[in-house]
Structures are given as structure tokens and as C-alpha cells.
PANU-255008 format. One record per residue: residue number from 1; residue in three letters; y, x, z of N, C-alpha, C, CB in turn. Coordinates in nm, 3 decimals, always signed. Each point is the difference from the previous one (the first is absolute). Glycine has a CB too. Layout:
N
+-----+------+---------+---------+---------+---------+---------+---------+---------+---------+---------+---------+---------+---------+
! pos ! code !     npy !     npx !     npz !    capy !    capx !    capz !     cpy !     cpx !     cpz !    cbpy !    cbpx !    cbpz !
+-----+------+---------+---------+---------+---------+---------+---------+---------+---------+---------+---------+---------+---------+
! NUM !  Ala !       Y !       X !       Z !       Y !       X !       Z !       Y !       X !       Z !       Y !       X !       Z !
...
+-----+------+---------+---------+---------+---------+---------+---------+---------+---------+---------+---------+---------+---------+
//
This chain:
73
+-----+------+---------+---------+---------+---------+---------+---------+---------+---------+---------+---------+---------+---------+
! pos ! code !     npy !     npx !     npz !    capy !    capx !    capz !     cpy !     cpx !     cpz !    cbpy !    cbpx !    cbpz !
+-----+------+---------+---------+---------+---------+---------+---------+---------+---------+---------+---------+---------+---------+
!   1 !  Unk !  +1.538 !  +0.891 !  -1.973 !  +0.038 !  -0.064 !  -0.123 !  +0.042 !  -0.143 !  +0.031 !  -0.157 !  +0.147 !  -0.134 !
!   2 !  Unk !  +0.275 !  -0.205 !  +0.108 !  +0.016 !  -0.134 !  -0.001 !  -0.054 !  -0.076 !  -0.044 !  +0.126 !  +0.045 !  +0.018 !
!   3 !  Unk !  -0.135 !  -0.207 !  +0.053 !  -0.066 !  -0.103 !  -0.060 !  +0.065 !  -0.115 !  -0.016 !  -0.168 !  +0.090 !  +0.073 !
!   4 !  Unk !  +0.124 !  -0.153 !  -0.170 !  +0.078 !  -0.165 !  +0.028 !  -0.090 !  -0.074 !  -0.018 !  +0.212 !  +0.012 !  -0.076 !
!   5 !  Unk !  -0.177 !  -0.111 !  +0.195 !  -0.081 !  -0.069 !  +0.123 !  +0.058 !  -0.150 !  -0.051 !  -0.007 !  +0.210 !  +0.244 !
!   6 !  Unk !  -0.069 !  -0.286 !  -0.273 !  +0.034 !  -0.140 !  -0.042 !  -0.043 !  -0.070 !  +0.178 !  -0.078 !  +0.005 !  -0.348 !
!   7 !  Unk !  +0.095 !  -0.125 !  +0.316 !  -0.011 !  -0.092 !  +0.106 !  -0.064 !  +0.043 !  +0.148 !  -0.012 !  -0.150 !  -0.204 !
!   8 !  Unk !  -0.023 !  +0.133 !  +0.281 !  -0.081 !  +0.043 !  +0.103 !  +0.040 !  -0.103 !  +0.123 !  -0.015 !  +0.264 !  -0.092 !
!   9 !  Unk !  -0.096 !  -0.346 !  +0.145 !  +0.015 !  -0.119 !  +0.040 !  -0.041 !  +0.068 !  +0.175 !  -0.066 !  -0.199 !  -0.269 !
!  10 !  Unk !  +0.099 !  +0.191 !  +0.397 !  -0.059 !  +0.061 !  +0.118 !  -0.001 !  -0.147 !  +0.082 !  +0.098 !  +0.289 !  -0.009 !
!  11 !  Unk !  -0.199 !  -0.319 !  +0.040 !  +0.002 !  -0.095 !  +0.096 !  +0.037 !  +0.040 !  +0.166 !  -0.171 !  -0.097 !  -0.181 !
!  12 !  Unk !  +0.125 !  +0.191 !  +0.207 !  -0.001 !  +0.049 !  +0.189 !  -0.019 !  +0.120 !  -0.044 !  -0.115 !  -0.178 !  +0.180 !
!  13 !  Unk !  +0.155 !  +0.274 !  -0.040 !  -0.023 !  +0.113 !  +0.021 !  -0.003 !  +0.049 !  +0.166 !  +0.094 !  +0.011 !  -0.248 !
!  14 !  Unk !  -0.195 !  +0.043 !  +0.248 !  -0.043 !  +0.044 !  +0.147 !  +0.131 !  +0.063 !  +0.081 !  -0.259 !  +0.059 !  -0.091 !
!  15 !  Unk !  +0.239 !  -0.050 !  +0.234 !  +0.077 !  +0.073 !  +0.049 !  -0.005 !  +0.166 !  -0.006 !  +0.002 !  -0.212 !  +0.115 !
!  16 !  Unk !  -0.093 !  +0.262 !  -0.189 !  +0.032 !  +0.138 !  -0.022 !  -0.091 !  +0.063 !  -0.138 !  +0.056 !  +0.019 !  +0.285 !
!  17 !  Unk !  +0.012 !  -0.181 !  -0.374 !  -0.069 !  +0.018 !  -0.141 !  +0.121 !  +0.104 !  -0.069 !  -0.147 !  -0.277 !  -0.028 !
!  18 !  Unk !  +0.086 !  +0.341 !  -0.112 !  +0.058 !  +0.073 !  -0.069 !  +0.016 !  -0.073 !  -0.161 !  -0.090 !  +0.200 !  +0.177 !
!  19 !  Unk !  +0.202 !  -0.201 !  -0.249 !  -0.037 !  -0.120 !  -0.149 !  +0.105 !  +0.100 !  -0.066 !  -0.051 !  -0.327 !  +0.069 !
!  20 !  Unk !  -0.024 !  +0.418 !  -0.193 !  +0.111 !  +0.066 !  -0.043 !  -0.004 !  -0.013 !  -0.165 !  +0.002 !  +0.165 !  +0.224 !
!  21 !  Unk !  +0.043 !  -0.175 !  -0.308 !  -0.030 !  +0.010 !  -0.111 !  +0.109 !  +0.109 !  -0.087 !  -0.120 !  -0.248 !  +0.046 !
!  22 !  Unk !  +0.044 !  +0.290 !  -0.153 !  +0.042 !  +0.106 !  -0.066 !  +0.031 !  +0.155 !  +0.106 !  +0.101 !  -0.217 !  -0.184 !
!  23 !  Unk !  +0.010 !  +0.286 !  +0.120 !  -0.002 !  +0.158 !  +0.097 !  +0.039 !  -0.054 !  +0.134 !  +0.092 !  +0.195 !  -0.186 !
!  24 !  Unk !  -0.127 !  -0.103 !  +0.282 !  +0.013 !  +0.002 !  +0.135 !  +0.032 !  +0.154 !  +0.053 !  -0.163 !  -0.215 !  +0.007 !
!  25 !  Unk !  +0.274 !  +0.209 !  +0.085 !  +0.069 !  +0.103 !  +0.028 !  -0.054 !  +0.059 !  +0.110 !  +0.179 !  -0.084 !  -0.097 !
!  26 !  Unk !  -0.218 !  -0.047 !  +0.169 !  -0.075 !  +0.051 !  +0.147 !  -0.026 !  -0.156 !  +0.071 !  +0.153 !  +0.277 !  +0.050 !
!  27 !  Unk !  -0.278 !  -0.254 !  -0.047 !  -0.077 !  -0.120 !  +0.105 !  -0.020 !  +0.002 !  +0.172 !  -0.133 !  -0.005 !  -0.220 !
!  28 !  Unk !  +0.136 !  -0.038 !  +0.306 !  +0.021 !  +0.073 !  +0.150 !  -0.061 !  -0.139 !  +0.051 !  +0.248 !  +0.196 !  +0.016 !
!  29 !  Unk !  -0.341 !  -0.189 !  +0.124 !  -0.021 !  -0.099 !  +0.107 !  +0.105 !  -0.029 !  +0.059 !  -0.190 !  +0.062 !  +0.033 !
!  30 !  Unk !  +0.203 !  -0.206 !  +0.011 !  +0.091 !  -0.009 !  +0.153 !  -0.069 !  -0.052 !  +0.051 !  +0.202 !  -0.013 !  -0.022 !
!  31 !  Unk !  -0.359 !  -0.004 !  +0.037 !  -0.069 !  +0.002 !  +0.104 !  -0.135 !  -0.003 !  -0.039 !  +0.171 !  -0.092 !  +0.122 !
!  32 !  Unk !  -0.264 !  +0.126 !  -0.011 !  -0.127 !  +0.091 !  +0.030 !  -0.083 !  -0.093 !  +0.077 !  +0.113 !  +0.238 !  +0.010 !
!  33 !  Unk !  -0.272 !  -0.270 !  -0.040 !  -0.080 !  -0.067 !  +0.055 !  -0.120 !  +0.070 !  -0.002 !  +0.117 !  -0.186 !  -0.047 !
!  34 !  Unk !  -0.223 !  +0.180 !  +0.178 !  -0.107 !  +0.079 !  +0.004 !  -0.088 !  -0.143 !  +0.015 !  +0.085 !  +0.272 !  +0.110 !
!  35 !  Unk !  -0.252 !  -0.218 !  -0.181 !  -0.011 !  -0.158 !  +0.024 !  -0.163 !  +0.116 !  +0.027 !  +0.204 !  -0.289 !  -0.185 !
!  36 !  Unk !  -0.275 !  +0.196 !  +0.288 !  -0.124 !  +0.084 !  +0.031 !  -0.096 !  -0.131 !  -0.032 !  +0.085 !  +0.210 !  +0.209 !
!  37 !  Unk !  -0.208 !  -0.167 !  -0.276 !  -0.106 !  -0.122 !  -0.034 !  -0.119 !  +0.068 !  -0.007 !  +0.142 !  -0.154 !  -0.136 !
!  38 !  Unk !  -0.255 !  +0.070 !  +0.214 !  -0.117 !  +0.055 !  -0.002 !  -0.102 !  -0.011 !  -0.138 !  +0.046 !  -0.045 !  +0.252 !
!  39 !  Unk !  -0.173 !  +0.106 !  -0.232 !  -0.061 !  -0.024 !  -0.156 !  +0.016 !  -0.126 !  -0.077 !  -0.163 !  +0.138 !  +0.077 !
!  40 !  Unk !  +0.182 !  -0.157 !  -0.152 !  -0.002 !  -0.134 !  -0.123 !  +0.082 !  -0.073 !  +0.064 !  -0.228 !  -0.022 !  -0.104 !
!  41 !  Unk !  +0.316 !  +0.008 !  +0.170 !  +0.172 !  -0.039 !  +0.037 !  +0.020 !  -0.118 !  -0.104 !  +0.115 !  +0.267 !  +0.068 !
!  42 !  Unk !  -0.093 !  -0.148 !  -0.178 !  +0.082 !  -0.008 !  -0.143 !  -0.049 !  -0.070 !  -0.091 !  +0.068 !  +0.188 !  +0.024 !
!  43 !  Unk !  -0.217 !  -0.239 !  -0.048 !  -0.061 !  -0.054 !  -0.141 !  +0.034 !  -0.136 !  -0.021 !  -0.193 !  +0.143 !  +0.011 !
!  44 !  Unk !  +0.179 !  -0.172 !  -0.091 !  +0.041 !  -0.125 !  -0.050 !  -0.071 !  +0.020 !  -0.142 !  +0.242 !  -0.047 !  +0.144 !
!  45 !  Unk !  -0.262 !  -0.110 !  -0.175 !  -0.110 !  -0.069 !  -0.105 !  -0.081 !  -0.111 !  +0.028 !  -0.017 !  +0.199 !  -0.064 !
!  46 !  Unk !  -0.047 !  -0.218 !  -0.040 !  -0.136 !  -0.083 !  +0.049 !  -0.119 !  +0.077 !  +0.010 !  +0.079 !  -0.192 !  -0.106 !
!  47 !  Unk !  -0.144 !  +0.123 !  +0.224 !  -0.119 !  +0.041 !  +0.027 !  -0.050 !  +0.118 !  +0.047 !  +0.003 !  -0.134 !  -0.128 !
!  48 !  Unk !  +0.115 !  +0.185 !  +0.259 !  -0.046 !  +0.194 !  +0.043 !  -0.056 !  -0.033 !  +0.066 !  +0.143 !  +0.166 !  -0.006 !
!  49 !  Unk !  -0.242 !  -0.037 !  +0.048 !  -0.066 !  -0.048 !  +0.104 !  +0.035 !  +0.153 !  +0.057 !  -0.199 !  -0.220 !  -0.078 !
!  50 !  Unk !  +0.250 !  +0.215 !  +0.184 !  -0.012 !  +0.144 !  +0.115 !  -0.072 !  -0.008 !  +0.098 !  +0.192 !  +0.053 !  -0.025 !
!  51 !  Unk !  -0.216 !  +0.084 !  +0.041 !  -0.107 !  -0.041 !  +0.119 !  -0.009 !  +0.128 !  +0.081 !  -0.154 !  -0.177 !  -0.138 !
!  52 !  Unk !  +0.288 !  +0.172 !  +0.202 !  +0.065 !  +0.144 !  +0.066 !  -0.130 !  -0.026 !  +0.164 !  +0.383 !  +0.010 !  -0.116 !
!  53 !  Unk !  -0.436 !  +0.094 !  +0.116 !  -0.075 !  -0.016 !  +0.159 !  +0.067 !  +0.057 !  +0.100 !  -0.208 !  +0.009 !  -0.083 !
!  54 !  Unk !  +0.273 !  +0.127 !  +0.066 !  +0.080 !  +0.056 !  +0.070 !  +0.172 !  +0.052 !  -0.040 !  -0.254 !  +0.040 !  +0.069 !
!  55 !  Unk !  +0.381 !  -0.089 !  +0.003 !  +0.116 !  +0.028 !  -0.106 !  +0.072 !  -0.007 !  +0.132 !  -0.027 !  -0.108 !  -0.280 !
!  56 !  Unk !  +0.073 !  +0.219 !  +0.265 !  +0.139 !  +0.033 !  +0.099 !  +0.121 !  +0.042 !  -0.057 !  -0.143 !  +0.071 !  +0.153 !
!  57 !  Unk !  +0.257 !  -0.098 !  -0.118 !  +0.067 !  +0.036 !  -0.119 !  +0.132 !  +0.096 !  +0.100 !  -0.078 !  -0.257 !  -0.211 !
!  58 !  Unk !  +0.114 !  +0.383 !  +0.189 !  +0.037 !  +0.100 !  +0.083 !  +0.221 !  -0.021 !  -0.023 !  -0.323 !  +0.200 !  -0.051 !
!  59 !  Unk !  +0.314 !  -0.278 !  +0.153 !  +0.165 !  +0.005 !  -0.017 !  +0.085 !  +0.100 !  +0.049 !  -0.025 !  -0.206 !  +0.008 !
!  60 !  Unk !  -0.004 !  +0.337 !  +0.049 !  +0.046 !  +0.073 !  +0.053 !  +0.124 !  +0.072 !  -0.095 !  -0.227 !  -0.006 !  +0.143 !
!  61 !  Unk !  +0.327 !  +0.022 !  -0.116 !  +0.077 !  +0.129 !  -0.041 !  +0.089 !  +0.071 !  +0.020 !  -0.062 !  -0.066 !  -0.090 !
!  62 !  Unk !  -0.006 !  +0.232 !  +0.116 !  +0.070 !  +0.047 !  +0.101 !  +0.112 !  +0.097 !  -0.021 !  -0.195 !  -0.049 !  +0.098 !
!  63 !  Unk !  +0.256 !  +0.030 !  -0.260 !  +0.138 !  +0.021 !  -0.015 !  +0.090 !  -0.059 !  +0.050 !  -0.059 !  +0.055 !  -0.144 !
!  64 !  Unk !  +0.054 !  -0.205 !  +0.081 !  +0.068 !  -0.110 !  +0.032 !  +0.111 !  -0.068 !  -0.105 !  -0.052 !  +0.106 !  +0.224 !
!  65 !  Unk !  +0.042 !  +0.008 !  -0.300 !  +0.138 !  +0.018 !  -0.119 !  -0.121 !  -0.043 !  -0.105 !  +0.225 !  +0.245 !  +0.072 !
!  66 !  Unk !  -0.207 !  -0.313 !  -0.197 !  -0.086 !  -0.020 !  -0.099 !  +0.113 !  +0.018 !  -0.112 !  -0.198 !  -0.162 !  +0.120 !
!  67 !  Unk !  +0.316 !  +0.103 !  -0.131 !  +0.124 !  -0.004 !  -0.119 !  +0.141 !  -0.035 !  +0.033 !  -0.171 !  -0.068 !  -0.140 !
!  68 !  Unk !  +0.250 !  +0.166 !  +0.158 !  +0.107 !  +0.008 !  +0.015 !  +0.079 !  -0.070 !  -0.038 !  -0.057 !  +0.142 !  +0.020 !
!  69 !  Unk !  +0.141 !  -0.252 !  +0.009 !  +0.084 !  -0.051 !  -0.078 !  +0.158 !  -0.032 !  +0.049 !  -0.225 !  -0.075 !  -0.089 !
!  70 !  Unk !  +0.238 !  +0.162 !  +0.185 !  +0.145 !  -0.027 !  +0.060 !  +0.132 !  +0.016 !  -0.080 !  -0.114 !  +0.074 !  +0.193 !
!  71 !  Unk !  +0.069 !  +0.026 !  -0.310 !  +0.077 !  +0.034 !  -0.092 !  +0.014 !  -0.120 !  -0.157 !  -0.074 !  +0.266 !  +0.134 !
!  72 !  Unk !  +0.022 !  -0.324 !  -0.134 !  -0.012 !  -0.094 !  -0.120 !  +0.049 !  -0.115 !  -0.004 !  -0.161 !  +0.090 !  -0.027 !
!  73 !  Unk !  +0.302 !  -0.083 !  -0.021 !  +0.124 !  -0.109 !  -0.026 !  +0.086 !  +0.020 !  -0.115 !  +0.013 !  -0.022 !  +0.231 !
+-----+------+---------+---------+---------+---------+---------+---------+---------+---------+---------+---------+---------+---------+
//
């Protein structure tokens, strides 16, 4: 269903950001990042407390292929 889209202000956009508004015909990567992080990497706030004793974090992979994107232009 169509929309109408008043103003829309974008300051930056990543190198493999997506910004679409209203219908979309087709969305596609042009590029792919694997990111490996051990327990509590990621938190953010005030006041965490982690308290990982043991954390290995397994980077192996033995496809090698995760997302295709040779085709997406």
C-alpha cells in the first residue's frame, strides 16, 4: 500500500546500512561481516557486573561460505 512520507532528515549512513521508506521492491547486502565475541562482549549500561570464570569463544567455520553476495548490484 502506498505512503506519503513528509520530511525525513538522515544525518550518516554506514557502509552497509539499509534506509528505506514506504514499499520496497527488494533490499540486498553489498557486504558481509562476521564478528566473534566472548560472554558479555556486548552489555552496556550502568552498573553490570559479569563475572564470566570460564569463556572461550569458538571461531571455527568449517563451511566457510556464511552469505552469498556476488550477485547483489
Amino acid at each position: 500500500m502506498p505512503a506519503i512520507v513528509g520530511v525525513a532528515q538522515v544525518i550518516t549512513l554506514g557502509n552497509s546500512s539499509v534506509f528505506h521508506i514506504g514499499d520496497v521492491y527488494k533490499i540486498m547486502p553489498f557486504a558481509t561481516a562476521k564478528t566473534f565475541s566472548g560472554a558479555g562482549s556486548f552489555n552496556t549500561g550502568d552498573q553490570i557486573d559479569v563475572q564470566n570464570r570460564l569463556s572461550s569463544t569458538n571461531v571455527t567455520d568449517p563451511d566457510n561460505i556464511d552469505q552469498n553476495i556476488s550477485l547483489n548490484m
